[in-house]
PDB file of N, CA, C and O in Angstrom:
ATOM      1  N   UNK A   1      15.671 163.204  21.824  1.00  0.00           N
ATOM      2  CA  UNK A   1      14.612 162.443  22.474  1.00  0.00           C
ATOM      3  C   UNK A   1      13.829 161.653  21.430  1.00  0.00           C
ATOM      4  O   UNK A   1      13.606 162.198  20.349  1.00  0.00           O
ATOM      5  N   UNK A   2      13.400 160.436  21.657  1.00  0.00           N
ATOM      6  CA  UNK A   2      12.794 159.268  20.907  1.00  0.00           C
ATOM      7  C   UNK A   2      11.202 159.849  21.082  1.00  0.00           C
ATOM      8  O   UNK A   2      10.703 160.352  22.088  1.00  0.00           O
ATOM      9  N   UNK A   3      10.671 159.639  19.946  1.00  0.00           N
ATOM     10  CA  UNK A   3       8.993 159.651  20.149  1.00  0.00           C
ATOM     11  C   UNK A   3       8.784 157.934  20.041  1.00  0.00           C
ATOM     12  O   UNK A   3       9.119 156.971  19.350  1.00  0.00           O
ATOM     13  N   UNK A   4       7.852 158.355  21.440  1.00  0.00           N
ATOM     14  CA  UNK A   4       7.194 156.703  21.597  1.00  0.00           C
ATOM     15  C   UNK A   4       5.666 156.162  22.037  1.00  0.00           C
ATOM     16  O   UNK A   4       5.221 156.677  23.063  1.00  0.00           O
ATOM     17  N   UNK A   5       4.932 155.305  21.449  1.00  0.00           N
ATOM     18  CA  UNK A   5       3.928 155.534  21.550  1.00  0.00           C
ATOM     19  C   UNK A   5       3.986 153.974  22.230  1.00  0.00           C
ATOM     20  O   UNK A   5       4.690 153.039  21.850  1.00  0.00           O
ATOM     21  N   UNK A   6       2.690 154.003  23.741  1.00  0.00           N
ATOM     22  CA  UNK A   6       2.391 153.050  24.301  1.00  0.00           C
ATOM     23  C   UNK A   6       1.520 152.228  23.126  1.00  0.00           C
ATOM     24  O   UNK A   6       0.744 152.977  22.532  1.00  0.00           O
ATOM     25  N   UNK A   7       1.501 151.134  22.774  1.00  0.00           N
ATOM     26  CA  UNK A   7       0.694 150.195  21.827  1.00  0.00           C
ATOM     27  C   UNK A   7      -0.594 149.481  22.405  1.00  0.00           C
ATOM     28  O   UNK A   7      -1.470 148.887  21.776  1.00  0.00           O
ATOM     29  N   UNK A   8      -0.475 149.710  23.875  1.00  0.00           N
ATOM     30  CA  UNK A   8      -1.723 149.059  24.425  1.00  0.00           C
ATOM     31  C   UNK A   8      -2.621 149.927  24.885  1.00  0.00           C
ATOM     32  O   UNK A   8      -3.683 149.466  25.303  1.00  0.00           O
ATOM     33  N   UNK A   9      -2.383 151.457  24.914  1.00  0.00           N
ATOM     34  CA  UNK A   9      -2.947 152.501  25.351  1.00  0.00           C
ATOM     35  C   UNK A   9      -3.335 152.863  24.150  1.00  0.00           C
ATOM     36  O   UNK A   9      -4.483 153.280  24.306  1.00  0.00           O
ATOM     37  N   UNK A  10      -3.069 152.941  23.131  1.00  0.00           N
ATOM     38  CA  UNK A  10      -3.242 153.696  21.765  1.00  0.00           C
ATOM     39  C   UNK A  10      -4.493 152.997  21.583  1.00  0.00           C
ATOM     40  O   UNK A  10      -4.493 151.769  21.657  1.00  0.00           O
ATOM     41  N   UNK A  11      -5.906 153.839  21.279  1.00  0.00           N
ATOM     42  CA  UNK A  11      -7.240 153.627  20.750  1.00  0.00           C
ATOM     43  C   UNK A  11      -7.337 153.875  18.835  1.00  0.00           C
ATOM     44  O   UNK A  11      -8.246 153.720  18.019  1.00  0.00           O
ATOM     45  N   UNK A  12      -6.197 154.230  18.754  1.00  0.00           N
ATOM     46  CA  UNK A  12      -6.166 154.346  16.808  1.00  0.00           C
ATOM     47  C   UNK A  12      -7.503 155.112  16.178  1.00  0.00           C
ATOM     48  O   UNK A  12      -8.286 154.943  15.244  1.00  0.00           O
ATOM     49  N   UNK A  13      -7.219 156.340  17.582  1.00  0.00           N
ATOM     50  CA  UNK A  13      -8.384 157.333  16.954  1.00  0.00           C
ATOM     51  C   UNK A  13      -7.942 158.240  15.947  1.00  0.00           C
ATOM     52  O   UNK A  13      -8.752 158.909  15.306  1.00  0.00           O
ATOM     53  N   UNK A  14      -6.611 158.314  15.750  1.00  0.00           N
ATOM     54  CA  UNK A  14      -6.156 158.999  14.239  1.00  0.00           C
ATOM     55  C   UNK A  14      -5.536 160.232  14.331  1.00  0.00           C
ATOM     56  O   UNK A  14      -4.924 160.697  13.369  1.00  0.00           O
ATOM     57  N   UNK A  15      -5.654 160.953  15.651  1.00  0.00           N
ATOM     58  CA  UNK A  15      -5.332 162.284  16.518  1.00  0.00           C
ATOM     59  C   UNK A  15      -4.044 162.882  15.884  1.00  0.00           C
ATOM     60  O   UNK A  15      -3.821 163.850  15.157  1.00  0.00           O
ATOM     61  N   UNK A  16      -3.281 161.904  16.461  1.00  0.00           N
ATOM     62  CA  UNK A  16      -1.977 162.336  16.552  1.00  0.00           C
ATOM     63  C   UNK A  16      -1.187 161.964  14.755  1.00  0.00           C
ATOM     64  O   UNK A  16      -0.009 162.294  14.619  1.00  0.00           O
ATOM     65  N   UNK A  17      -1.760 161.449  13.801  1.00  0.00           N
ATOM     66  CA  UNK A  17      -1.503 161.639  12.604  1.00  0.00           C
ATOM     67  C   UNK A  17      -2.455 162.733  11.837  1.00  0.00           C
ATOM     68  O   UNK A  17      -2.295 162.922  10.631  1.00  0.00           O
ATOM     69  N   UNK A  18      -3.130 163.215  12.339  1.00  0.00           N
ATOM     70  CA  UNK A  18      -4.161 163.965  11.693  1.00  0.00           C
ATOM     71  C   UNK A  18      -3.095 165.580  12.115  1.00  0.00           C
ATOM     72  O   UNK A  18      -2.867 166.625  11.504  1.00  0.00           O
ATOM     73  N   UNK A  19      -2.666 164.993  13.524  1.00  0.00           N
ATOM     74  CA  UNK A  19      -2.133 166.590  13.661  1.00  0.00           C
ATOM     75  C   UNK A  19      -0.013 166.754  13.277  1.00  0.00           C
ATOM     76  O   UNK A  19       0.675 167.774  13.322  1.00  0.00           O
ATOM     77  N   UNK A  20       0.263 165.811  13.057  1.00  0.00           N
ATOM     78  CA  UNK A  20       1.542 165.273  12.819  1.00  0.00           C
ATOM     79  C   UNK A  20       1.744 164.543  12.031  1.00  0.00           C
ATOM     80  O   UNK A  20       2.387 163.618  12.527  1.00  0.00           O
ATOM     81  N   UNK A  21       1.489 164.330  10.584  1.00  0.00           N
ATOM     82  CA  UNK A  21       1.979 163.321   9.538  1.00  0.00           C
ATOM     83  C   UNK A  21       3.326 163.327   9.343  1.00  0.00           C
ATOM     84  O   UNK A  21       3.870 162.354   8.821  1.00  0.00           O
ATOM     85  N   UNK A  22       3.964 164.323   9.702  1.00  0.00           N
ATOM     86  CA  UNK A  22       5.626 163.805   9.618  1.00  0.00           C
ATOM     87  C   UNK A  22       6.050 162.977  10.629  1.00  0.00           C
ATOM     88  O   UNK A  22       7.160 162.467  10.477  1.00  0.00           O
ATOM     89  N   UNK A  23       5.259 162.654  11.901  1.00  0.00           N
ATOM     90  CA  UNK A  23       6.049 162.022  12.445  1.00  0.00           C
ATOM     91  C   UNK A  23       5.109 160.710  12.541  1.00  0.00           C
ATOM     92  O   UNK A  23       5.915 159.780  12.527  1.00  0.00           O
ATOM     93  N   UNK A  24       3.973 160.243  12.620  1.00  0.00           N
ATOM     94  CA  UNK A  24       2.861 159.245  13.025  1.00  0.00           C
ATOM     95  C   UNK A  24       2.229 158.941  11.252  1.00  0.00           C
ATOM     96  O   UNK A  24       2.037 159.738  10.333  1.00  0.00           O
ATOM     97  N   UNK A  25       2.109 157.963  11.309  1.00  0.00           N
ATOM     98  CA  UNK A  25       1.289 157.236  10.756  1.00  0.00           C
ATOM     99  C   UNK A  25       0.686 156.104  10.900  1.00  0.00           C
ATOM    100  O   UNK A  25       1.555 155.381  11.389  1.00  0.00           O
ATOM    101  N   UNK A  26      -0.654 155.241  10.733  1.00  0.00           N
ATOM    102  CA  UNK A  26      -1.349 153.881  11.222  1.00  0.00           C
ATOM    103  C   UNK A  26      -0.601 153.095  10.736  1.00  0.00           C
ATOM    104  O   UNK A  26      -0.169 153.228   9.591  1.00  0.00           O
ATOM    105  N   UNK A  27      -0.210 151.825  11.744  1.00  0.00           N
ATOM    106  CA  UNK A  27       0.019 150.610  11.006  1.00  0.00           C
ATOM    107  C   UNK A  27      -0.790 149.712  10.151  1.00  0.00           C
ATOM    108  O   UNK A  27      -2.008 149.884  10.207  1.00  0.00           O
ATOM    109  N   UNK A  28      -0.312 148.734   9.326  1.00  0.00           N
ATOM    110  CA  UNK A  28      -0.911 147.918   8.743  1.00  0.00           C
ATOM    111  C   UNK A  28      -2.452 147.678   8.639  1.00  0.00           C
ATOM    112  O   UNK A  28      -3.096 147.722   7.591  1.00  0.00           O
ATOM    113  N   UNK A  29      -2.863 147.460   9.682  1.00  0.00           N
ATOM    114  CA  UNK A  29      -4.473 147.136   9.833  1.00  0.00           C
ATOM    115  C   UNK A  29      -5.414 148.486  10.092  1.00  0.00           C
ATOM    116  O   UNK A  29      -6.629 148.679  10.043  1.00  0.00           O
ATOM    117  N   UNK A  30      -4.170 149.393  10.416  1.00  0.00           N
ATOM    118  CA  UNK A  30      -5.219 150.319  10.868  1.00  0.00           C
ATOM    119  C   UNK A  30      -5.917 150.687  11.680  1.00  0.00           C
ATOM    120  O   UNK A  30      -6.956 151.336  11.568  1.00  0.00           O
ATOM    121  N   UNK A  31      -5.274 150.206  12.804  1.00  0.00           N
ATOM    122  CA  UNK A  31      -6.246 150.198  14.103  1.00  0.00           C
ATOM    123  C   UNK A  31      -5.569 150.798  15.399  1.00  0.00           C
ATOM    124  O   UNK A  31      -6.212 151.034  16.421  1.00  0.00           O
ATOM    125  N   UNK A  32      -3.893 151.074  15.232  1.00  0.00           N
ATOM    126  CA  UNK A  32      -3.215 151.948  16.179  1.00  0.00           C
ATOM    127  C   UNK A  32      -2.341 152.732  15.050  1.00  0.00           C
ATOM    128  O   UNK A  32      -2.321 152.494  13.842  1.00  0.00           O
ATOM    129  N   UNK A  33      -1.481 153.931  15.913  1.00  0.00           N
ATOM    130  CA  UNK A  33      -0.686 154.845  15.045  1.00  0.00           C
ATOM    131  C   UNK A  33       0.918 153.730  15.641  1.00  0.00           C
ATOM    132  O   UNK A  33       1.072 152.951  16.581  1.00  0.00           O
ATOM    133  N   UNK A  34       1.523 154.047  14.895  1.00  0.00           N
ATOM    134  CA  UNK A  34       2.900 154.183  14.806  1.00  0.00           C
ATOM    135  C   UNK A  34       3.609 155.451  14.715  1.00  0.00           C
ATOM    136  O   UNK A  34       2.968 156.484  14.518  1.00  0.00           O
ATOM    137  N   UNK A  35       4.755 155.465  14.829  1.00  0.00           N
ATOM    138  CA  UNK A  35       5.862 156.574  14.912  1.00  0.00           C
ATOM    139  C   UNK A  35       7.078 156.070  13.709  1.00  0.00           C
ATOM    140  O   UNK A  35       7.926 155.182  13.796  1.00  0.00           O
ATOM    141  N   UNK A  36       6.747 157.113  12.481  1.00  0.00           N
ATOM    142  CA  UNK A  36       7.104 157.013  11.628  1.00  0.00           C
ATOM    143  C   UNK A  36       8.502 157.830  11.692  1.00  0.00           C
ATOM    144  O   UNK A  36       9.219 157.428  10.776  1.00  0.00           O
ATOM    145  N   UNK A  37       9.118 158.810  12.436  1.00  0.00           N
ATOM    146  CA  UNK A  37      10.117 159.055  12.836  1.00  0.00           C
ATOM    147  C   UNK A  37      10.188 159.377  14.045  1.00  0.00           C
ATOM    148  O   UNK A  37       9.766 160.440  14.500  1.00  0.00           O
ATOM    149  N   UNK A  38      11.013 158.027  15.011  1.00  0.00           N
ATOM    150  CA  UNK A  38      11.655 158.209  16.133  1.00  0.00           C
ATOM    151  C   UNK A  38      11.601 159.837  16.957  1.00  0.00           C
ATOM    152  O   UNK A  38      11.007 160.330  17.916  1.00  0.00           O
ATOM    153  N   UNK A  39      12.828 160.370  15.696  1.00  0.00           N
ATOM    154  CA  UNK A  39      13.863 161.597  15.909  1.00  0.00           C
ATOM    155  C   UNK A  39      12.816 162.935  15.864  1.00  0.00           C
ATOM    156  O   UNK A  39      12.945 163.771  16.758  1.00  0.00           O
ATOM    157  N   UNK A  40      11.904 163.111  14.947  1.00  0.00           N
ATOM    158  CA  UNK A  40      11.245 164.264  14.363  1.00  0.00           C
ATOM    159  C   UNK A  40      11.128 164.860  15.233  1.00  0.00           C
ATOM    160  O   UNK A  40      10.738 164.580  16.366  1.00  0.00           O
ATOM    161  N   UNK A  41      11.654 166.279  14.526  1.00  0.00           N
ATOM    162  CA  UNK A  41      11.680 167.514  15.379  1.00  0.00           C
ATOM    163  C   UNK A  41      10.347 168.679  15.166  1.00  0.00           C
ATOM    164  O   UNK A  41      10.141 169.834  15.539  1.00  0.00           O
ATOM    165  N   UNK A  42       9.718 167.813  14.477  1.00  0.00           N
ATOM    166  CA  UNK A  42       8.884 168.960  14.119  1.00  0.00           C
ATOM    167  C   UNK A  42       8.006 169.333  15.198  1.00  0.00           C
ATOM    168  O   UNK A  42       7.893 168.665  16.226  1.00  0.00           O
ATOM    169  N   UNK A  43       7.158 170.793  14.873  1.00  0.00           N
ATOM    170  CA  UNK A  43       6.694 171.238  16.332  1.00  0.00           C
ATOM    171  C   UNK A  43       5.328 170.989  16.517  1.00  0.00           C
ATOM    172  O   UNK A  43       4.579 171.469  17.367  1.00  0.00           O
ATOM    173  N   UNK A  44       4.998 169.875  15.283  1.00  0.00           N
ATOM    174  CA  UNK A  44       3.826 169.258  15.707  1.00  0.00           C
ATOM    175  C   UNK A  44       3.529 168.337  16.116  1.00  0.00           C
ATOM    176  O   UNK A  44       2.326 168.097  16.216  1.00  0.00           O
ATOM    177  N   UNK A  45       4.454 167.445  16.520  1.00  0.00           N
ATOM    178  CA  UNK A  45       5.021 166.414  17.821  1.00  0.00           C
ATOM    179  C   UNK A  45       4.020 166.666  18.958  1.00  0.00           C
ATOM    180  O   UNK A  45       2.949 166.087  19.138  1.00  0.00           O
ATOM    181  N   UNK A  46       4.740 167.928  19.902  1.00  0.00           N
ATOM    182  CA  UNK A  46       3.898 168.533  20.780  1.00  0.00           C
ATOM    183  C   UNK A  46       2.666 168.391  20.356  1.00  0.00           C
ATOM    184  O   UNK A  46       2.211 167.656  21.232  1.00  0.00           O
ATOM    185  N   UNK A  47       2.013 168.540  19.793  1.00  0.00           N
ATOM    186  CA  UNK A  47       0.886 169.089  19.196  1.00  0.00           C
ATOM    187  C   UNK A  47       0.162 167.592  19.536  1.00  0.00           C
ATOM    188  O   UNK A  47      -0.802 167.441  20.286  1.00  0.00           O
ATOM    189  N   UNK A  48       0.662 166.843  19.013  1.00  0.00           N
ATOM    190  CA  UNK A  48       0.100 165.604  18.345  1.00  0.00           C
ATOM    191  C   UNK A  48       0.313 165.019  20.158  1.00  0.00           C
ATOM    192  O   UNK A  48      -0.645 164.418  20.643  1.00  0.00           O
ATOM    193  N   UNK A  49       1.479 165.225  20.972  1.00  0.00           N
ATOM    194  CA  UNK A  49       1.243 164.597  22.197  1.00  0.00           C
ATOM    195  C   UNK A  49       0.212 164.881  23.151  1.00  0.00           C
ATOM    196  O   UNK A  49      -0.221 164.062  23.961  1.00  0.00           O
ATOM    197  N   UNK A  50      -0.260 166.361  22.999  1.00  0.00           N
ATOM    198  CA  UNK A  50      -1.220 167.141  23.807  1.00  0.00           C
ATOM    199  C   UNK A  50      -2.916 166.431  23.282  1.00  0.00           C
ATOM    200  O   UNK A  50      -3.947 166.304  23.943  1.00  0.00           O
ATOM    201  N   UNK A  51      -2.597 166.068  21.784  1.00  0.00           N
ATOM    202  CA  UNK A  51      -4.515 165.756  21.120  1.00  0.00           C
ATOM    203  C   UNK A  51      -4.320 164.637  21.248  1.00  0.00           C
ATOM    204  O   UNK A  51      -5.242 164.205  20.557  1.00  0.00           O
ATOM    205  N   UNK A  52      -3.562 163.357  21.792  1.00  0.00           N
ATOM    206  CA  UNK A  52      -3.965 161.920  21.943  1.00  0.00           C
ATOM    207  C   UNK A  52      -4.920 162.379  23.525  1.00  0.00           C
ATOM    208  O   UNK A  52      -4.689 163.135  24.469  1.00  0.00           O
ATOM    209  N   UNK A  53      -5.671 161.762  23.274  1.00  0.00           N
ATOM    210  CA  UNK A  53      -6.937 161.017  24.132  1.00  0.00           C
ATOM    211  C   UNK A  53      -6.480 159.944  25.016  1.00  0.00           C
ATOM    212  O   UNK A  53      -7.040 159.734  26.092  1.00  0.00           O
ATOM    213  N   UNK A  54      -5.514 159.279  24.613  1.00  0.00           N
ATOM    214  CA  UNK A  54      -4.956 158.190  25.365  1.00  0.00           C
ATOM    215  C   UNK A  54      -3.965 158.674  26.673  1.00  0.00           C
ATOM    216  O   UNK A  54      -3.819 158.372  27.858  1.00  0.00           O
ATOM    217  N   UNK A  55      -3.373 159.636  25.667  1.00  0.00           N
ATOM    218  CA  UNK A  55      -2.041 160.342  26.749  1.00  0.00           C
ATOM    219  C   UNK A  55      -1.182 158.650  26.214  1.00  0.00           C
ATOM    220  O   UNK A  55      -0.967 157.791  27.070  1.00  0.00           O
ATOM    221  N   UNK A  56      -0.877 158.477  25.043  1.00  0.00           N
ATOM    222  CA  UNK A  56      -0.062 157.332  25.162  1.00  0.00           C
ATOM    223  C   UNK A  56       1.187 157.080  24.345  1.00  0.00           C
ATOM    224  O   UNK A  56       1.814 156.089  23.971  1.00  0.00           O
ATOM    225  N   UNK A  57       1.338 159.107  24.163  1.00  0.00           N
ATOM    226  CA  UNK A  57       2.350 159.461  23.428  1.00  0.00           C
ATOM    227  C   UNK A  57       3.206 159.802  24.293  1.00  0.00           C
ATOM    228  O   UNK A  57       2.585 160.183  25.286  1.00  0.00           O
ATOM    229  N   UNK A  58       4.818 159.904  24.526  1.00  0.00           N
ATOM    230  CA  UNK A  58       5.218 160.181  25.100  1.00  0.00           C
ATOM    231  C   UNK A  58       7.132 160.593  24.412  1.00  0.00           C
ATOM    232  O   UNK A  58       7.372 160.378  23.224  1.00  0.00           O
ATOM    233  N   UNK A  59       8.126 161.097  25.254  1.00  0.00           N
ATOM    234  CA  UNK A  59       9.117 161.577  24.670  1.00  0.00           C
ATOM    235  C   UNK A  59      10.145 161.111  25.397  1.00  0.00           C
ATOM    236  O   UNK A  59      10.358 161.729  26.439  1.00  0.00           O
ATOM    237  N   UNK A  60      10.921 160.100  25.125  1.00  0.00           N
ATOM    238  CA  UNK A  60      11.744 159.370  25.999  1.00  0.00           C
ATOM    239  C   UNK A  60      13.555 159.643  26.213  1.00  0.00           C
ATOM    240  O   UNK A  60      14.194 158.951  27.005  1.00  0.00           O
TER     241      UNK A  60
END
């Protein structure tokens, strides 16, 4: 399953890299997260989908 993050829902409150740096990190400006691995299995994925605020993480 792909990790995917909505880009227009994302508020780039920092959540989901604060709780998942293997898989999220901010883009360029700094103002939304990205998904720095697609694939990552790690089990703080979950973690990181449950603390977005947006709900604009998702597993496709």
């Amino acid at each position: 399953m792909a990790i995917v993050i909505d880009d227009d829902a994302c508020m780039g409150c920092e959540a989901c890299v604060e709780t998942c740096p293997d898989a999220f990190e901010m883009n360029g400006d700094g103002d939304k997260a990205v998904v720095k691995d697609p694939e990552a299995e790690a089990d703080c994925v979950d973690e990181a989908i449950d603390a977005c605020p947006a709900e604009a993480i998702t597993k496709s």
